[in-house]
C-alpha positions as a Markdown table, in Angstrom:
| # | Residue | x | y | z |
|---|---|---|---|---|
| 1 | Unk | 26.9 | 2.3 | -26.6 |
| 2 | Unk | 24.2 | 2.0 | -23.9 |
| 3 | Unk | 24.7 | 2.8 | -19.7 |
| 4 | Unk | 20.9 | 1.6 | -19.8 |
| 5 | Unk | 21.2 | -1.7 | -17.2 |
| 6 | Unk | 20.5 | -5.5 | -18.6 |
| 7 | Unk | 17.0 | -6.2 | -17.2 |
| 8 | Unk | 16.9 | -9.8 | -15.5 |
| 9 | Unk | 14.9 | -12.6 | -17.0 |
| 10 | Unk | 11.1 | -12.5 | -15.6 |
| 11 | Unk | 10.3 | -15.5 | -13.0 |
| 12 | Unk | 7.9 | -17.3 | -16.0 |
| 13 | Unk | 6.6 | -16.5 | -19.6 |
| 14 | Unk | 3.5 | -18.1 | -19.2 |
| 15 | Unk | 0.5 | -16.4 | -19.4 |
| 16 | Unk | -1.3 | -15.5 | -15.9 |
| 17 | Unk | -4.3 | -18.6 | -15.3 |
| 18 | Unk | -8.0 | -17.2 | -14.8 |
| 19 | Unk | -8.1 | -19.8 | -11.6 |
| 20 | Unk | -4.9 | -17.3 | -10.7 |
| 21 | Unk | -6.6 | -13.8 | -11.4 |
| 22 | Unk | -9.5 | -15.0 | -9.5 |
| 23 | Unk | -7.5 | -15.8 | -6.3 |
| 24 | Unk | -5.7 | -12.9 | -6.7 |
| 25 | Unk | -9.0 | -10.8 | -6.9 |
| 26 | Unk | -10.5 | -12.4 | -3.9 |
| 27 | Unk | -7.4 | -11.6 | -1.9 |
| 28 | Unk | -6.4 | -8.7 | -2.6 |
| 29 | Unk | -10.5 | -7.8 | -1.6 |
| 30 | Unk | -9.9 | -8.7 | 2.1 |
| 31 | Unk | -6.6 | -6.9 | 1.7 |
| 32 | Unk | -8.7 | -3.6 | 0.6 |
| 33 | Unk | -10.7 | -4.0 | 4.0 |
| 34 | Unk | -8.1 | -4.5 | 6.1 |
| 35 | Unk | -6.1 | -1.9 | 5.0 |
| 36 | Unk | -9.7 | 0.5 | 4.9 |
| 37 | Unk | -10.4 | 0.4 | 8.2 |
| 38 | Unk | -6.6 | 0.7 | 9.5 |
| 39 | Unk | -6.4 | 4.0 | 7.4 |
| 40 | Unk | -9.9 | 5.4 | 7.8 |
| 41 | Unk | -11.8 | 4.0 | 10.9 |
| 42 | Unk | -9.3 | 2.6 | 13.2 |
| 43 | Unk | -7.8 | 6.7 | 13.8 |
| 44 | Unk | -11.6 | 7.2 | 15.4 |
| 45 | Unk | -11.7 | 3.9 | 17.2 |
| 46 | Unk | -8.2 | 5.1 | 18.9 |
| 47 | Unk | -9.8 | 8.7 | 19.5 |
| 48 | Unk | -12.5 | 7.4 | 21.2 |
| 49 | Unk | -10.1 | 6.0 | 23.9 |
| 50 | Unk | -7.4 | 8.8 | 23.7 |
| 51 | Unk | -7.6 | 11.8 | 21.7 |
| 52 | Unk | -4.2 | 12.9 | 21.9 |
| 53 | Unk | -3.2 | 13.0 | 18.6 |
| 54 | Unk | 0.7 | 12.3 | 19.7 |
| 55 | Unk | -1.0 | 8.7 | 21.1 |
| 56 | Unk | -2.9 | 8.4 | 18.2 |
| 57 | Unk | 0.5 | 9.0 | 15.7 |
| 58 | Unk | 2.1 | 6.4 | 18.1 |
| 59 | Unk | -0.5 | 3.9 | 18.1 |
| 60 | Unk | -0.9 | 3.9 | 14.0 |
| 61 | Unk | 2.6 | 4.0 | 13.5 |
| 62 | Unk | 2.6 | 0.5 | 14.4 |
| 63 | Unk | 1.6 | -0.7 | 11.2 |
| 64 | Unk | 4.4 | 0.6 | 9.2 |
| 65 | Unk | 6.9 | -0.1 | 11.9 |
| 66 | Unk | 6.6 | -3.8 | 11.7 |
| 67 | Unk | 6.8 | -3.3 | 8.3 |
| 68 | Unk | 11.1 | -2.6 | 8.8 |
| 69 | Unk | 10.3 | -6.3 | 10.7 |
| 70 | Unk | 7.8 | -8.5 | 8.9 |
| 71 | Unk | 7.7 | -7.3 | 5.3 |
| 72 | Unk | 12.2 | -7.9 | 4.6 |
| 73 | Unk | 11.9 | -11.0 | 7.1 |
| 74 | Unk | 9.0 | -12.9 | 5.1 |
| 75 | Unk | 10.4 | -11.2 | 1.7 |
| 76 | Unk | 13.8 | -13.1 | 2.3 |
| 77 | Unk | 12.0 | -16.7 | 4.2 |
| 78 | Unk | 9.6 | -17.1 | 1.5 |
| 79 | Unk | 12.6 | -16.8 | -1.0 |
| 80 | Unk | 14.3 | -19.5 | 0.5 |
| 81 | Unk | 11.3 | -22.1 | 2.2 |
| 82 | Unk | 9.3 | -24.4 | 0.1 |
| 83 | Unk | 6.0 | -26.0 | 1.7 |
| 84 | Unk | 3.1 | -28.6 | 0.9 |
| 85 | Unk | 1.0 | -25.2 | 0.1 |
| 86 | Unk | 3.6 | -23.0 | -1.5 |
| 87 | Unk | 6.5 | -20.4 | 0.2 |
| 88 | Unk | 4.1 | -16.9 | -0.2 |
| 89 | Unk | 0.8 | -18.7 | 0.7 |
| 90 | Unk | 2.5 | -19.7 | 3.9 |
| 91 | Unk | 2.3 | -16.9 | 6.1 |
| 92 | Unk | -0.7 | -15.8 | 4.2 |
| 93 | Unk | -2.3 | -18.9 | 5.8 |
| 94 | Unk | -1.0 | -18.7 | 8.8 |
| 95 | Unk | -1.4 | -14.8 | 9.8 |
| 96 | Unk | -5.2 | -14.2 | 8.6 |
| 97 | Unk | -6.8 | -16.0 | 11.6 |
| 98 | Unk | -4.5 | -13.9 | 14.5 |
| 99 | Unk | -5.4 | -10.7 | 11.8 |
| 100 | Unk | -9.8 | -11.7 | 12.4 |
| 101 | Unk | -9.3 | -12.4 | 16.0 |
| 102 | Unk | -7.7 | -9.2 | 16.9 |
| 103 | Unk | -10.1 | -7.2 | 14.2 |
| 104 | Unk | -12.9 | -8.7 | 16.8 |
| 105 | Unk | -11.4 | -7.6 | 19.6 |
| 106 | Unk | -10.0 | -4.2 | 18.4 |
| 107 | Unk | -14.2 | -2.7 | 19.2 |
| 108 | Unk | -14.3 | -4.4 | 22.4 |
| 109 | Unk | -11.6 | -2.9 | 24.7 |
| 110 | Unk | -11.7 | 0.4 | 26.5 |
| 111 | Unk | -8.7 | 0.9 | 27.8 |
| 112 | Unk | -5.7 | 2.0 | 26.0 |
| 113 | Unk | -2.9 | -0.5 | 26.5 |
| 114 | Unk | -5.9 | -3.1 | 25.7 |
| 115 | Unk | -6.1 | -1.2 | 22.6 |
| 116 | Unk | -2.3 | -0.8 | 22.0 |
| 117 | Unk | -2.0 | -5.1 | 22.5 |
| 118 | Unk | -5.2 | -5.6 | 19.8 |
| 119 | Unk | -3.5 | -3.3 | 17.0 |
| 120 | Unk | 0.1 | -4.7 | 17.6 |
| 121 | Unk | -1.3 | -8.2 | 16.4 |
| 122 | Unk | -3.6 | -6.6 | 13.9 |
| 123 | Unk | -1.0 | -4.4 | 12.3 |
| 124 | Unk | 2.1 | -7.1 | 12.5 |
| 125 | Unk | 0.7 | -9.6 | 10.6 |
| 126 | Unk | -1.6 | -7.5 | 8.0 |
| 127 | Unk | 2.0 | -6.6 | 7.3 |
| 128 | Unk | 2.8 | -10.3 | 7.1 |
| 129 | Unk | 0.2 | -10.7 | 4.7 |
| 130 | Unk | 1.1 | -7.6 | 3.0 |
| 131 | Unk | 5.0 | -8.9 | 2.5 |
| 132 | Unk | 3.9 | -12.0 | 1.5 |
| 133 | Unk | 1.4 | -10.7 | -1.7 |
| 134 | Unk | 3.3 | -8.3 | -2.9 |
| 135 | Unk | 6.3 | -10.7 | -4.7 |
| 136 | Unk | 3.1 | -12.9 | -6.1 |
| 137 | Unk | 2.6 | -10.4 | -9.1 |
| 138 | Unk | 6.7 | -11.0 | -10.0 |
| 139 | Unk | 6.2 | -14.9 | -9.2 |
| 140 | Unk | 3.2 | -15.8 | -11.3 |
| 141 | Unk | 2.5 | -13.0 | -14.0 |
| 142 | Unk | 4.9 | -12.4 | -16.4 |
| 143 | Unk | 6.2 | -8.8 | -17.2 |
| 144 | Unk | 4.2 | -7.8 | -20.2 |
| 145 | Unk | 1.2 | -8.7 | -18.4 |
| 146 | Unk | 2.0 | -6.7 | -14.7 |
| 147 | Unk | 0.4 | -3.6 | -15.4 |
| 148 | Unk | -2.7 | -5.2 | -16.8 |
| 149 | Unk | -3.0 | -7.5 | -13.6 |
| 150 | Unk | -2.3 | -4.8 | -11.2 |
| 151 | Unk | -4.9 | -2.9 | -12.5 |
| 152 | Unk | -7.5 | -5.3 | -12.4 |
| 153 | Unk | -6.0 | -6.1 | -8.5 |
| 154 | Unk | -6.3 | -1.9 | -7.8 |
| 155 | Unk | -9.8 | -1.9 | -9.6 |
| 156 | Unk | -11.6 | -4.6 | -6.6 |
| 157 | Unk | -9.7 | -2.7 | -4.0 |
| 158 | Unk | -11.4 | 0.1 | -5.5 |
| 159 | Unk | -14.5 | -1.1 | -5.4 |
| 160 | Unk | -14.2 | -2.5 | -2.1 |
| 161 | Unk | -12.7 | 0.5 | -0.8 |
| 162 | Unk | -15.4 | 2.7 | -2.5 |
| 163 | Unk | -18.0 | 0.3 | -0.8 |
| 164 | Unk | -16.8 | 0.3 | 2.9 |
| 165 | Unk | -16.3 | 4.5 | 2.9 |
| 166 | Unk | -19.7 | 4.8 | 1.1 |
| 167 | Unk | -22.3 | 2.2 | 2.4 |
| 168 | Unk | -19.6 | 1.1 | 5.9 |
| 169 | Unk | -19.3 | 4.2 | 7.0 |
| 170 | Unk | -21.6 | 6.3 | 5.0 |
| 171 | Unk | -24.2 | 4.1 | 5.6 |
| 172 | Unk | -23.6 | 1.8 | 8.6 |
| 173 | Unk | -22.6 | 3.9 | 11.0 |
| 174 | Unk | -25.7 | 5.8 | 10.9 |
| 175 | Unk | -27.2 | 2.6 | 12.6 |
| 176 | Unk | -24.4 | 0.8 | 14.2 |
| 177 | Unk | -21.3 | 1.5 | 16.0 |
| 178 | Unk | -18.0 | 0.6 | 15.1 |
| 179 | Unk | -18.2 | -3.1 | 15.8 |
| 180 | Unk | -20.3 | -4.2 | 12.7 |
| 181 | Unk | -17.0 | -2.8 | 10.4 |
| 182 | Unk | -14.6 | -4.8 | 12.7 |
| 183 | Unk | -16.6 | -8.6 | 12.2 |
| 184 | Unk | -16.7 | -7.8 | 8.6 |
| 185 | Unk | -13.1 | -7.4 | 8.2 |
| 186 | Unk | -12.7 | -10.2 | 10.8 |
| 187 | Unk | -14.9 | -12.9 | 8.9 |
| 188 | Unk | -13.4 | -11.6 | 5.6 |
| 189 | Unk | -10.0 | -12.5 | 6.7 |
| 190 | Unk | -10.9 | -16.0 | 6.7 |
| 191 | Unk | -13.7 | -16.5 | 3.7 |
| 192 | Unk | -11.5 | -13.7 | 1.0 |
| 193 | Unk | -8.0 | -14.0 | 2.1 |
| 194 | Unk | -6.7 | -17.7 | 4.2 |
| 195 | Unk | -9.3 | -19.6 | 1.6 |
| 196 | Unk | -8.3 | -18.6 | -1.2 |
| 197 | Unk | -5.2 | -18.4 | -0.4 |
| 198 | Unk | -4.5 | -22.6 | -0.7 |
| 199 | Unk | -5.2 | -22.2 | -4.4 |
| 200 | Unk | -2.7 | -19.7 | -5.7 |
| 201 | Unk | -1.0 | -22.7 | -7.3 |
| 202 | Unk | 3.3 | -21.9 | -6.8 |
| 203 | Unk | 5.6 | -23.4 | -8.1 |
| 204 | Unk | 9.2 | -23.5 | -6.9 |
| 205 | Unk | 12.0 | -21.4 | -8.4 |
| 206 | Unk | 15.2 | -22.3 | -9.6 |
| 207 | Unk | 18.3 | -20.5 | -7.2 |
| 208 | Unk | 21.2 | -19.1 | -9.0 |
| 209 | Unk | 23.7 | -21.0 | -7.5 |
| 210 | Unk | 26.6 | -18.8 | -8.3 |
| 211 | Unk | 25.1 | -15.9 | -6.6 |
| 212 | Unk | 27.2 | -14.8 | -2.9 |
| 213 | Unk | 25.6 | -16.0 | 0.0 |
| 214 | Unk | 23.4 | -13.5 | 1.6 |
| 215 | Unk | 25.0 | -11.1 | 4.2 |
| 216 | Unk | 23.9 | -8.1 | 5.5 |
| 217 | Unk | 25.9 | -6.0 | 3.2 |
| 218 | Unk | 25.2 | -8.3 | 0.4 |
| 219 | Unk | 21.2 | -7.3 | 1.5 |
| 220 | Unk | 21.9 | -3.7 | 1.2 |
| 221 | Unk | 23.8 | -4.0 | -1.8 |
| 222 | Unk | 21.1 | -5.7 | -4.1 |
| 223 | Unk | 19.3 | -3.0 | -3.6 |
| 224 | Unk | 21.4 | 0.0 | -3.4 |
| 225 | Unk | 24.1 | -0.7 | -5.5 |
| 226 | Unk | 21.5 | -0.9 | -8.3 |
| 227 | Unk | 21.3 | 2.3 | -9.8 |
| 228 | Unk | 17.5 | 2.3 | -10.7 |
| 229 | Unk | 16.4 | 0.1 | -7.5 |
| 230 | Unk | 18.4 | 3.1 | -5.1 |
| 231 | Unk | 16.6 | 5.9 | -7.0 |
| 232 | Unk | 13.2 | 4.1 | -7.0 |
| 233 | Unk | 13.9 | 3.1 | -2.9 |
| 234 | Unk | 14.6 | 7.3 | -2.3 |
| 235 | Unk | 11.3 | 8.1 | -4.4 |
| 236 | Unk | 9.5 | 5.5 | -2.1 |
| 237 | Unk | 10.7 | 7.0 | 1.2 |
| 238 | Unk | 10.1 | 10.1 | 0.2 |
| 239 | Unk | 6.4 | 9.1 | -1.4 |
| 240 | Unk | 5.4 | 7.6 | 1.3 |
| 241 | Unk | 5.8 | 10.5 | 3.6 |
| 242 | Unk | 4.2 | 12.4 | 1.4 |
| 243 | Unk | 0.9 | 9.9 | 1.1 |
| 244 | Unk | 1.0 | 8.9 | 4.7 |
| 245 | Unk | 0.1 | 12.6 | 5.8 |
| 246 | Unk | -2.5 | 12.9 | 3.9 |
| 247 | Unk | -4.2 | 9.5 | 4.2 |
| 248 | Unk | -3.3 | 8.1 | 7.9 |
| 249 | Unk | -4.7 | 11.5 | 9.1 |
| 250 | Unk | -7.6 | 12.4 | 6.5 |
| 251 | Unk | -10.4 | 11.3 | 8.6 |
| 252 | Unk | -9.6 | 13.4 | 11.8 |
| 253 | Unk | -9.1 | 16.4 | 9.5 |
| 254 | Unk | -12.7 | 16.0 | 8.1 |
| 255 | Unk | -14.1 | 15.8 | 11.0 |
| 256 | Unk | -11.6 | 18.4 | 13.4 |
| 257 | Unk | -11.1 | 20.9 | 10.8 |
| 258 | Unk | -13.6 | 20.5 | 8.5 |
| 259 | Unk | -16.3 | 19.5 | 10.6 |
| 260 | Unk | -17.8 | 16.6 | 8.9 |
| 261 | Unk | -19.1 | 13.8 | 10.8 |
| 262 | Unk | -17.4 | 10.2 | 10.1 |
| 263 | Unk | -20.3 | 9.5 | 8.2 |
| 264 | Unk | -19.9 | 12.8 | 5.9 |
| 265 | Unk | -16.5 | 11.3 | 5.6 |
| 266 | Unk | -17.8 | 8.3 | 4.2 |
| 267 | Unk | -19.7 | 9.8 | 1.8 |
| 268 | Unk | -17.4 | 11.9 | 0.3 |
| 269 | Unk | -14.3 | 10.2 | 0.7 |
| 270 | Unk | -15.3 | 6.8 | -1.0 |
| 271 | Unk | -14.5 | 8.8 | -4.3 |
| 272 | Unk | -10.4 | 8.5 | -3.5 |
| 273 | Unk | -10.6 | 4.9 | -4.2 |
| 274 | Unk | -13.0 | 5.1 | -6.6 |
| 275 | Unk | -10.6 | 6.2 | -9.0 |
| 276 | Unk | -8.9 | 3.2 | -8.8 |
| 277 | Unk | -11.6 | 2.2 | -11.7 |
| 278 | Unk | -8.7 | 4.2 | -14.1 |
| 279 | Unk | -6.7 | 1.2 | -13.2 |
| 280 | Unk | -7.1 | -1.1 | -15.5 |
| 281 | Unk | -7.1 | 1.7 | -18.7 |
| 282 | Unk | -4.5 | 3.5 | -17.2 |
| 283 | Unk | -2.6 | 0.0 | -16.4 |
| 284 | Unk | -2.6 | -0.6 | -20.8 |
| 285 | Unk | -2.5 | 2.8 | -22.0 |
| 286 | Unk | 0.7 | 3.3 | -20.3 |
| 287 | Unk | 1.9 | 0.2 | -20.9 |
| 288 | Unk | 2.0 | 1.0 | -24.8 |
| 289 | Unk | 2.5 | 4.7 | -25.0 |
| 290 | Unk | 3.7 | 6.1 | -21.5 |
| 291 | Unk | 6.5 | 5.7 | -19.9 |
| 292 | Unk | 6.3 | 4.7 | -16.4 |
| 293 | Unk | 8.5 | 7.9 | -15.0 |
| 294 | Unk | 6.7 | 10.0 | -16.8 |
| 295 | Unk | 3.4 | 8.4 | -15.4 |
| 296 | Unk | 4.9 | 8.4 | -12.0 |
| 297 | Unk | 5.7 | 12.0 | -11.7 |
| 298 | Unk | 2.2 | 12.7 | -13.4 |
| 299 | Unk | 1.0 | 10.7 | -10.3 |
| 300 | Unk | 2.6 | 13.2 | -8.0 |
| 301 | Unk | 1.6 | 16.4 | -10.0 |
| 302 | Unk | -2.3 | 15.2 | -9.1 |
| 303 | Unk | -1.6 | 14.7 | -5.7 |
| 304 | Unk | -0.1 | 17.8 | -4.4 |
| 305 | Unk | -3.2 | 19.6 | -6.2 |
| 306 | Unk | -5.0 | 18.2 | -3.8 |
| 307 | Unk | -3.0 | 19.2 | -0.8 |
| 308 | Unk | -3.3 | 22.6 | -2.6 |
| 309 | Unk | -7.1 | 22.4 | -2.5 |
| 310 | Unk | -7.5 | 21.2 | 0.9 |
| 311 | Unk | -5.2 | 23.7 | 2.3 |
| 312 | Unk | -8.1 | 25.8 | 1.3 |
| 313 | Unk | -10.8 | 23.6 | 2.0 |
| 314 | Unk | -13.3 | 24.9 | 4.7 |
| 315 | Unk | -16.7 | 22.9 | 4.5 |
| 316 | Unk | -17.1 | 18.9 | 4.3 |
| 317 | Unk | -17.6 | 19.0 | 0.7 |
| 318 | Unk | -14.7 | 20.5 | -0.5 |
| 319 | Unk | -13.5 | 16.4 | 0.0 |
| 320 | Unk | -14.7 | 15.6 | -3.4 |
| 321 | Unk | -12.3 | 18.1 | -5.1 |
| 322 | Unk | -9.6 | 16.2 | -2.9 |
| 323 | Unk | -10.5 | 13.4 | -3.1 |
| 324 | Unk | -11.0 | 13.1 | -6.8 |
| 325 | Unk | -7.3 | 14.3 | -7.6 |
| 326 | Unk | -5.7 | 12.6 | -4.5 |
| 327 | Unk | -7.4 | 8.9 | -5.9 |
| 328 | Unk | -6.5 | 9.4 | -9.7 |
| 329 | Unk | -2.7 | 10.2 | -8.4 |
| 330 | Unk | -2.7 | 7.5 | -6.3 |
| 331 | Unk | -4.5 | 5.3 | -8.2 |
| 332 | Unk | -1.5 | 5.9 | -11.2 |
| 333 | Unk | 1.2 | 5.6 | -8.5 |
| 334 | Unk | -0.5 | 2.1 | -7.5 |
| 335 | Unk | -0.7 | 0.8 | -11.1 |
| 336 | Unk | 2.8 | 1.7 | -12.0 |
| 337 | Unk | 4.9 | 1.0 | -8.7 |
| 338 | Unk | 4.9 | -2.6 | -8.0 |
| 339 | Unk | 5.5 | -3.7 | -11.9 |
| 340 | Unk | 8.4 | -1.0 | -12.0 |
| 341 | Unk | 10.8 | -2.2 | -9.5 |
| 342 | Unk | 10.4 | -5.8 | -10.2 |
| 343 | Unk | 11.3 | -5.2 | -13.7 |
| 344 | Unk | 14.8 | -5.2 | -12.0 |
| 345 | Unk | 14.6 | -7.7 | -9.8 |
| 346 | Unk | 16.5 | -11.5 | -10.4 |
| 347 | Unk | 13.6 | -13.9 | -10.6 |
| 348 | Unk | 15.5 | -16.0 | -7.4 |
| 349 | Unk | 15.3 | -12.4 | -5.4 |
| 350 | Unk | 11.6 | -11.3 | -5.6 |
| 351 | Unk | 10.8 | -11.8 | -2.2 |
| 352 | Unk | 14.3 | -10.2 | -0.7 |
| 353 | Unk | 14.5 | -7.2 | -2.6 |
| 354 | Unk | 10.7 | -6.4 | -2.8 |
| 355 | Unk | 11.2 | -6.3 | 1.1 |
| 356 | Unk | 14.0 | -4.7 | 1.1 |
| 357 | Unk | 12.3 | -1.7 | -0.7 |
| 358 | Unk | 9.7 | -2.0 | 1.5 |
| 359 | Unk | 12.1 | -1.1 | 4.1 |
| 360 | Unk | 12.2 | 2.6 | 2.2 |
| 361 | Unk | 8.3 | 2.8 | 2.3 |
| 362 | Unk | 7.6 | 1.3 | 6.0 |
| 363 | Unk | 10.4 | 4.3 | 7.1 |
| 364 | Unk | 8.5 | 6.5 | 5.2 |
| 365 | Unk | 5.1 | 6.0 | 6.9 |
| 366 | Unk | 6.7 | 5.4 | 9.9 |
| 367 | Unk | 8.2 | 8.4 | 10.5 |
| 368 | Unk | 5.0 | 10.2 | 8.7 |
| 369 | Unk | 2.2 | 8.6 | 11.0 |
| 370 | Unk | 4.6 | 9.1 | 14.7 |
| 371 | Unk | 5.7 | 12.8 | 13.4 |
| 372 | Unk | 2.4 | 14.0 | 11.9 |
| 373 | Unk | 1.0 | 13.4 | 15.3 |
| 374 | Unk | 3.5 | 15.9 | 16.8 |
| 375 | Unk | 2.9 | 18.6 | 14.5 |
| 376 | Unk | -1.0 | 18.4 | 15.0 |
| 377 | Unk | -0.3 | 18.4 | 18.8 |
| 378 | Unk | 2.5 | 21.3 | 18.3 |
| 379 | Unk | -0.1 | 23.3 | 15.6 |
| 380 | Unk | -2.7 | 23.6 | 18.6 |
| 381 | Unk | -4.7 | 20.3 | 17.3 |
| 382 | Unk | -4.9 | 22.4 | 13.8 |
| 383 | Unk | -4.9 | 18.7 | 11.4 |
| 384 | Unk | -4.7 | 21.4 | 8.3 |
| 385 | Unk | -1.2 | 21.8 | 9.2 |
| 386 | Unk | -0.1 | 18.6 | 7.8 |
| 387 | Unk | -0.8 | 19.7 | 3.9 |
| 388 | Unk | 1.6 | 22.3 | 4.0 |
| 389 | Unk | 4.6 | 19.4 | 4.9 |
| 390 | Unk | 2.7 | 17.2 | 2.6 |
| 391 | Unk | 3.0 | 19.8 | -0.4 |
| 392 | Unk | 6.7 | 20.5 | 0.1 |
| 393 | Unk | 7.8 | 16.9 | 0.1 |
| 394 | Unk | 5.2 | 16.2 | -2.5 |
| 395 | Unk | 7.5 | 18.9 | -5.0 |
| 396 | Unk | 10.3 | 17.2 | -3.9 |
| 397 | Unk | 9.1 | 13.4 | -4.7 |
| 398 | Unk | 8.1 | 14.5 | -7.8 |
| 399 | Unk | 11.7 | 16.1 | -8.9 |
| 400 | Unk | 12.9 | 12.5 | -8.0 |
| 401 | Unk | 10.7 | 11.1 | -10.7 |
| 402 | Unk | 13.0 | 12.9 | -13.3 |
| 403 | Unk | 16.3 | 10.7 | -12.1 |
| 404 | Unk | 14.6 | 7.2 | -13.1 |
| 405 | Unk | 14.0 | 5.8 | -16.5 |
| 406 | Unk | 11.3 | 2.8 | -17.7 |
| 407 | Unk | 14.0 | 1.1 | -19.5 |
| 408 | Unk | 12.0 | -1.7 | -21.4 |
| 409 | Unk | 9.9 | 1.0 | -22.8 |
| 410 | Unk | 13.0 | 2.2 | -24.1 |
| 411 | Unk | 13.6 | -0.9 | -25.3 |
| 412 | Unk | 10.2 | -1.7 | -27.3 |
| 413 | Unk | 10.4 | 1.8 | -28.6 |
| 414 | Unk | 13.3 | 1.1 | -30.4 |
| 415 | Unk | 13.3 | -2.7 | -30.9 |
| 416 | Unk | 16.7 | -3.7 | -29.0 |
């Protein structure tokens, strides 16, 4: 006898469409941008009108805060809503154009409830977008072809990452000021993302109409009273704490503590996403011979290296060091996540419990981005303070990894 849980049927067995990857590539490109120069330029536009880093904790902290709102609201609608151009590509559609005008705007105002007005639209409906993409992998690529896909999705976000640090900020910033970053990601909102966006092709899915209607504790319960799905929901709480201080804040340590300017940044910090190019070998070699706790814990082993190192760091280019373990952790985390919890997910539920579990991650980075202001400001500005929290919960996220097990592994390995 067996406790290991029956896995739910995949949405569709069909092999993911070229016309599909494509789509998927495109998007998932303007995604990279957006979510770029919320993480590593928008902390400096915000500095520039307030450098209080408390303001500047509250002000990013919008951007996982709506994601307790938008992501479980759009997760559960696009469950349940069928339209002329699909349920996901919905709000995709409609959310990119308020995303590019407030991306316009977000260089242009100078004073700081301006400011707070242009990143409330700009991080409420990236997080829109954000909740809406995420249940597409579940919905049109089967299981067996996940971690290949969301490889090849992390390797353009890679890229594109890699590009804006290194030739956006590394390069155009030498020349320009911050408002030649904000129209790109404001044009590509419209030409990589709403576009392409009409051609991802759904198709609806069959309800289970046995299953209780939907009730708050009924919401809770598909989640939590899933053994896997709770222990996967506690390791993303406590991961994203543990990534949010590092990355929300990484650019005003470089340049507070180790005196880099933002385009020394740039130049050394494009190498984080640049090992996202692992992705796709790392997406098939685990896939046949790793299992995905063991990968995951692996993942958090690299990272808090490099909180140890930049404890330690003292000069601009002690980045690389960081940078190079903190991407190839992340980049492992970012292959493995997504196709892990859908694995036990109801095809009819993708959209409900994926934002559910992104209720774990948005608290996570919420209470991250607000508090890691606070103990800059408490630690006399000092940004190096937040590695030392980041290493403890980084032990602690990785102990977690040692409660969950990649069940269909278990089940290839041994042919049941």
């Amino acid at each position: 006898m067996t406790n290991d849980p029956i896995l739910p049927q995949p949405a569709q067995r069909e092999s993911v469409t070229i016309r599909t990857l494509v789509v998927f590539m495109l998007m998932w490109m303007g995604v990279a941008i957006n979510v770029g120069l919320s993480a590593n330029l928008l902390p400096k536009t915000i500095e520039r009108v307030n450098d209080d880093p408390r303001i500047i904790g509250l002000i990013l902290a919008l951007n996982p805060l709506f994601g307790f709102i938008a992501q479980p609201l759009v997760g559960i609608l696009s469950d349940r809503i069928w339209t002329p151009i699909g349920r996901r590509a919905f709000f995709i559609i409609t959310s990119s154009p308020i995303i590019s005008i407030a991306l316009w705007f977000i260089p242009e105002v100078a004073l700081l409830w301006q400011l707070f007005i242009a990143v409330l639209f700009f991080e409420f409906f990236m997080d829109v977008v954000i909740g809406s993409d995420h249940p597409l992998i579940a919905d049109l690529v089967p299981p067996k072809q996940r971690l290949f896909v969301n490889g090849m999705i992390i390797t353009i976000m890679t890229l594109t990452s890699a590009v804006l640090l290194r030739f956006g900020m590394g390069h155009l910033l030498k020349h320009y000021d911050h408002q030649v970053l904000y129209r790109i990601g404001a044009v590509a909102q419209i030409v990589l993302i709403m576009i392409p966006a009409f051609f991802l092709q759904e198709k609806p899915v069959e309800k289970d109409l046995s299953r209780p209607k939907l009730t708050l504790k009924r919401y809770v319960m598909d989640v939590w009273g899933h053994r896997e799905l709770r222990r996967l929901s506690i390791i993303f709480l406590i991961g994203a704490i543990f990534d949010t201080l590092i990355k929300t804040y990484m650019v005003l340590f470089a340049t507070r503590s180790l005196g880099a300017t933002t385009s020394e940044f740039g130049n050394y910090w494009y190498l984080m996403p640049l090992m996202g190019l692992f992705a796709i070998p790392g997406g098939i070699s685990i896939e046949k011979w790793i299992p995905k706790d063991k990968a995951l814990l692996l993942a958090f082993l690299l990272e808090i290296c490099a909180c140890v190192f930049a404890i330690f760091g003292d000069e601009p280019s002690d980045l690389i060091l960081v940078a190079l373990l903190f991407g190839l952790g992340f980049t492992i985390k970012g292959v493995i996540v997504k196709p892990f919890f859908t694995e036990f997910i109801p095809k009819d539920l993708i959209g409900q419990v994926s934002g559910a579990m992104n209720l774990f991650h948005a608290a996570g980075k919420t209470l991250a981005t607000f508090g890691g202001g606070y103990l800059v400001f408490f630690a006399n500005n000092d940004y190096r303070v937040l590695f030392y929290y980041a290493l403890a919960i980084g032990i602690g996220a990785a102990l977690l990894c040692l409660r969950v097990t990649d069940h269909r592994f278990k089940q290839r390995k041994t042919g049941s």
